[in-house]
Backbone bond lengths (Angstrom), bond angles and torsions (degrees), N, CA, C in turn:
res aa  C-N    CA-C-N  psi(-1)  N-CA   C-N-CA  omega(-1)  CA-C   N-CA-C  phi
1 X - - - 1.442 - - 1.525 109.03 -
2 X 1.399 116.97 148.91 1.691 110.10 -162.73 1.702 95.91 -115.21
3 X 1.029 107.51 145.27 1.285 125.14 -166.24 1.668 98.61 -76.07
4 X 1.624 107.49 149.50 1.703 87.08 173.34 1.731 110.58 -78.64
5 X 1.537 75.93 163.24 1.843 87.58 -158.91 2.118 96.63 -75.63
6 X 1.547 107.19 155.13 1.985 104.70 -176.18 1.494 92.10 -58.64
7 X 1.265 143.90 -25.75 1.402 112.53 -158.34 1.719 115.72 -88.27
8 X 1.492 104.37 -30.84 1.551 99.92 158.23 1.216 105.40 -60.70
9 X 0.783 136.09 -49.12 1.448 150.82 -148.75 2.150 90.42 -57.17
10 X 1.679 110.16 -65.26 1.132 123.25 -172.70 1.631 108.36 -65.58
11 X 1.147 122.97 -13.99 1.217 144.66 -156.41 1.856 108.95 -91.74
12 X 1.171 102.25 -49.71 1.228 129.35 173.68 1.909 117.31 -71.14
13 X 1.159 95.96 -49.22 1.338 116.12 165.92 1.584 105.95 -39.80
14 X 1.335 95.68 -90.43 1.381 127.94 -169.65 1.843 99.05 -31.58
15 X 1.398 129.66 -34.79 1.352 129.55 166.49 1.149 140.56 -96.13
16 X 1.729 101.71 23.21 1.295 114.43 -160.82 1.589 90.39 -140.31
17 X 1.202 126.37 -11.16 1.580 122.91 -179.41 1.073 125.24 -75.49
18 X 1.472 144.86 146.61 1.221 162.17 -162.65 1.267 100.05 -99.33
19 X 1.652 116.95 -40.50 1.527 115.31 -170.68 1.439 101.14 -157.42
20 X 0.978 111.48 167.01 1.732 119.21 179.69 1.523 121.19 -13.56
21 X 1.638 91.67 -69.04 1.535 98.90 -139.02 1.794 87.47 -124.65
22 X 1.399 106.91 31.64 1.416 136.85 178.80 1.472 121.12 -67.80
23 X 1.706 131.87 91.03 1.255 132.97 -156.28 1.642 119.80 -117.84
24 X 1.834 97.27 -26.56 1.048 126.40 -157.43 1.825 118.34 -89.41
25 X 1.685 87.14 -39.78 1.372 77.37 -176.29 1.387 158.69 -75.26
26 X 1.739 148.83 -174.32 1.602 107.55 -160.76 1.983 99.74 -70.59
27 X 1.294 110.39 -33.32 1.477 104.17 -178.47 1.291 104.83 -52.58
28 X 1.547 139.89 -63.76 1.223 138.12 -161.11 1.562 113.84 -59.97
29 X 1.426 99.69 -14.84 1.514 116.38 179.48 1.532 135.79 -87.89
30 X 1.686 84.84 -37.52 1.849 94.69 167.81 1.256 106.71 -97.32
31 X 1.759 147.63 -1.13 0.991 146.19 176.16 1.849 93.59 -71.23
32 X 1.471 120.86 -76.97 1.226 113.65 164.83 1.083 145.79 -23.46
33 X 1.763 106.83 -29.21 1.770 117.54 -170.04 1.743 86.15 -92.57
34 X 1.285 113.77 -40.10 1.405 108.44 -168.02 1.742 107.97 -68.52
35 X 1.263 106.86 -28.99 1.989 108.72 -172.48 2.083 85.83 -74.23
36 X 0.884 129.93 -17.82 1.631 142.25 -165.05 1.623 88.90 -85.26
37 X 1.500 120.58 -82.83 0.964 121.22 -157.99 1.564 109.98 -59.85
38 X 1.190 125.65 -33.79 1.551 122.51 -177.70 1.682 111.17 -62.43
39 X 1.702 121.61 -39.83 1.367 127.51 167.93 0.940 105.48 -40.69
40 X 1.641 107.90 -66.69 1.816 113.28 -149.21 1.737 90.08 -62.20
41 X 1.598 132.10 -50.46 1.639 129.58 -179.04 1.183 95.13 -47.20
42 X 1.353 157.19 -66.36 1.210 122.59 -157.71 1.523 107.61 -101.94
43 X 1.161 160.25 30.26 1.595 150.37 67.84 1.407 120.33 8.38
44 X 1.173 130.39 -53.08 1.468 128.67 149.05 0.819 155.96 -149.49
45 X 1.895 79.65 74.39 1.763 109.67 144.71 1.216 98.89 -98.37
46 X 1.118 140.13 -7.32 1.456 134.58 -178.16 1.490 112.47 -88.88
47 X 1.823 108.45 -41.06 1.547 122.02 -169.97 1.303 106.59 -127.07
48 X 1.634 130.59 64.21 1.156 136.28 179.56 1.793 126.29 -47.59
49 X 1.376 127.56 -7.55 0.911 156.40 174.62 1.285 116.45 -84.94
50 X 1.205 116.11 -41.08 1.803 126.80 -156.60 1.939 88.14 -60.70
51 X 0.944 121.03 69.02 1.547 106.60 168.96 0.983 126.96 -56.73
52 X 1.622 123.22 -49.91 1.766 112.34 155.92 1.418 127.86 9.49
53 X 1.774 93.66 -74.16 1.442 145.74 -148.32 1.956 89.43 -65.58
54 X 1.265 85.56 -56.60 1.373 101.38 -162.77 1.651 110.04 -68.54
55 X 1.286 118.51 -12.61 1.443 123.63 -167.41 1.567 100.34 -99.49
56 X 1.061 112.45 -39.46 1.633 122.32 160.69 1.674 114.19 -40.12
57 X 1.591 111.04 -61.16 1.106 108.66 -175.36 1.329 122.53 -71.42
58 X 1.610 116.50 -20.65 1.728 123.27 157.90 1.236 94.86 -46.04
59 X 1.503 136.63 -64.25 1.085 134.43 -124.20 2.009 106.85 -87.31
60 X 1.442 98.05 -15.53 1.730 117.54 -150.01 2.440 70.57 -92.99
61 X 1.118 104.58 -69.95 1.128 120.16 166.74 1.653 128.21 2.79
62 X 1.607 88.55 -59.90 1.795 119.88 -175.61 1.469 91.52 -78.13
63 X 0.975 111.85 -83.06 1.388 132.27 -173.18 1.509 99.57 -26.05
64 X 1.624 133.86 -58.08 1.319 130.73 -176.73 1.372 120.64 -57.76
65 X 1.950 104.14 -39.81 1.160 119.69 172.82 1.717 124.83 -40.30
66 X 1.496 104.12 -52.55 1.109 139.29 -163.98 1.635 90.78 -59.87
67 X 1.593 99.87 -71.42 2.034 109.50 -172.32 1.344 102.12 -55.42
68 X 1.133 129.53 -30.96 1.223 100.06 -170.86 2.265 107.37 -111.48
69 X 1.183 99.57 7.36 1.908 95.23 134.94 0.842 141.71 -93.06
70 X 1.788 113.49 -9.10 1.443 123.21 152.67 1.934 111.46 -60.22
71 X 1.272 94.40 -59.63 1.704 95.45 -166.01 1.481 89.92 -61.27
72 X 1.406 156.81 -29.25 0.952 145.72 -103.23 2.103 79.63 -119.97
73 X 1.529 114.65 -47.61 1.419 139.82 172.48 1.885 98.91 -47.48
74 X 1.437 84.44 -76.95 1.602 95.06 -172.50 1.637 116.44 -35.74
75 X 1.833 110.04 -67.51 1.364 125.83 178.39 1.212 128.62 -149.93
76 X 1.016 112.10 112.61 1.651 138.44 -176.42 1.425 112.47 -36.95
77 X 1.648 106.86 -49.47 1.166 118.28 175.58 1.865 117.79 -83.89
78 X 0.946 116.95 -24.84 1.552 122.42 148.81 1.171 121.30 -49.75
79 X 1.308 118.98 -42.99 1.188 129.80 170.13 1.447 127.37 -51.04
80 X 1.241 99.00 -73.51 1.498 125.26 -168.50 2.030 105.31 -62.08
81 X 1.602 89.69 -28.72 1.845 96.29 178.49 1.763 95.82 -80.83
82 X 0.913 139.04 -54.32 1.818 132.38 173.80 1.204 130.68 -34.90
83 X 1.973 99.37 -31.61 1.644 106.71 -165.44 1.663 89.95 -97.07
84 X 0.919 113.28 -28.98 1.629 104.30 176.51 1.626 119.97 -71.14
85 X 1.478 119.61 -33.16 0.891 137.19 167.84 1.614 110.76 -53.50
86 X 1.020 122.31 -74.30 1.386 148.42 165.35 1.761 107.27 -13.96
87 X 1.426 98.83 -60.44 1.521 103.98 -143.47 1.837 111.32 89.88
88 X 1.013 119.18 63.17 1.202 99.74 -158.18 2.033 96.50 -136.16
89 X 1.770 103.81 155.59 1.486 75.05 162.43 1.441 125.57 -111.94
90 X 1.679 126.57 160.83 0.786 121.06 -157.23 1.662 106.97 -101.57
């Protein structure tokens, strides 16, 4: 399975930052987990088996879950701007 390539990677970033040089935050964080989680979904639909694969994406999953009931605590309006961004549900 191929890792995503830095320029999505920078790409994604770049519309998810708060500030420049911005890597950390939960937006900059679930924008990434979410460009993550859509790969690993179609990875297996192709390789329904890859369980590994598949335990990762539970895991990418939780982890998003998690950032965005934090941001969700913190700011409403942080919030509500990520899930639209995203595609996401709210």
């Amino acid at each position: 399975m191929a890792k995503i390539n830095l320029k999505n990677k920078q790409t994604v970033l770049t519309k998810a930052q708060i500030h420049k040089t911005d890597t950390g935050s939960p937006e900059a964080q679930i924008a990434l987990l979410t460009q993550s989680i859509a790969h690993l979904t179609k990875h297996l639909k192709t390789n329904p088996k890859d369980y590994s694969s598949r335990r990762g994406l539970l895991k990418k999953v939780g982890k998003r879950k998690a950032l965005l009931n934090y941001l969700k605590s913190v700011s409403l309006s942080r919030y509500k701007k990520v899930i639209s961004a995203n595609n996401l549900k709210g």
